[in-house]
Steps between C-alpha positions, in 0.01 A plus 500: 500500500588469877214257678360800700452708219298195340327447778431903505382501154253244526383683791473782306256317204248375766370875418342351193377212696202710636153297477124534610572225734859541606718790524836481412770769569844610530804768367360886473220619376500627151354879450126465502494210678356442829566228779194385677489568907581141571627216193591128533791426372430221262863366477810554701530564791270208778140668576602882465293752489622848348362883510652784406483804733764775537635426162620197638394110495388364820566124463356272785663131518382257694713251554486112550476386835916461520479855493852510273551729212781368301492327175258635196295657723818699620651544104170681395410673789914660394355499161198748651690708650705572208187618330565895405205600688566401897344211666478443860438136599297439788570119644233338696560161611329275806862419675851689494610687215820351373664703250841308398791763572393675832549373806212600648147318491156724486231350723148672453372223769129483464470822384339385172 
């Protein structure tokens, strides 16, 4: 098995994860199942927070104060998005965005 799809399928089990006092989620819904408006993820991906809307995941990262997404935090969020049902990330993060591969920086400023 190929590290993103590990990474992907222990994504996937957090489903079963779900507590009274923590929420964990990720991978599709099974039939009769139903994500709540806004879940922590317990594990995975650094302070997320997911809802579903659309028939999509809405996945908001905030990042560390470096602002970089690279690393694990890069290999699952490629794991995510190669969930069957579609997941847009949303990346929040206090200074420039710095996504390894593009040239170009994202500054929100203040913004947040």
């Amino acid at each position: 098995m190929e590290p993103l799809d590990e990474i992907a399928a222990r994504l996937n089990a957090q489903l079963h994860d779900i507590s009274a006092d923590e929420t964990g989620f990720a991978g599709p819904l099974r039939p009769g199942e139903h994500l709540p408006s806004v879940a922590v993820v317990a594990h995975g991906l650094p302070q997320p927070l997911a809802s579903h809307t659309g028939g999509a995941y809405q996945c908001l990262l905030f990042l560390g104060e470096e602002g970089r997404l690279d690393g694990e935090v890069l290999a699952e969020l490629h794991a995510l998005l190669r969930q069957p049902v579609p997941v847009l990330p949303l990346l929040v993060s206090g200074r420039a965005l710095q996504v390894p591969g593009f040239d170009t920086v994202i500054d929100a400023g203040d913004e947040l």
